[in-house]
Phi, psi and omega in degrees: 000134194247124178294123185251138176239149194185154186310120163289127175280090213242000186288325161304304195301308202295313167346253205317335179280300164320311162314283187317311202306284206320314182281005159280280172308024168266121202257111175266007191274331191301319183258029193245144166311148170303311181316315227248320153000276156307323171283358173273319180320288146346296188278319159344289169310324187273349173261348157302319181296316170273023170272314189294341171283304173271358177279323202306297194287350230247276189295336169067078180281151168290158226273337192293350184249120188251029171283310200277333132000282187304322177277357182254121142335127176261302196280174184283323183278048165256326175292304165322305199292279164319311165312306205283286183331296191300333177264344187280299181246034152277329213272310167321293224264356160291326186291326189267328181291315185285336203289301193303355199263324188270324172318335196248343146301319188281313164315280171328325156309331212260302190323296159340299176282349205257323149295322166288009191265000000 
């Protein structure tokens, strides 16, 4: 079999990958009203807390650094409290992320029909 150099075809493979790039780094919140924003925001934050709670509890830094101390929960019903913040604010930033997929599904429909008219 005889070796050939010749142009590589990368316009198919590179298609999906650009794509996946560009909506990863697209800020889908810049088209949400502020109000609705914020509460994504919100619910964002209450599950970085309980990560941070539990990456905290996880490494077990030594007791000598009380900073980080101060913001972790001590007692056992403080774990239930964290459990709840991380589902409190999945339930939020789902709500609101869903709400925007149908308002911008329902636009397009309108957009659609308004063309076909």
């Amino acid at each position: 079999m005889p070796f050939r150099l010749g142009a590589v075809k990368f316009d198919k493979s590179a298609g999906p990958i650009r794509r996946a790039l560009k909506y990863a780094f697209y800020d889908w919140a810049s088209e949400m009203p502020a109000s609705k924003r914020v509460l994504t925001y919100v619910g964002l934050a209450l599950q970085g807390y309980a990560f941070y709670f539990v990456f905290m509890w996880a490494f077990k830094l030594p007791t000598r650094w009380y900073l980080y101390l101060t913001l972790l929960p001590r007692r056992p019903a403080s774990y239930v409290l964290v459990f709840l913040f991380y589902f409190t604010g999945r339930w939020i930033q789902n709500g609101i992320l869903t709400s925007e997929l149908i308002r911008k599904t329902q636009l397009e429909t309108d957009q659609l029909a308004a063309r076909q008219i």
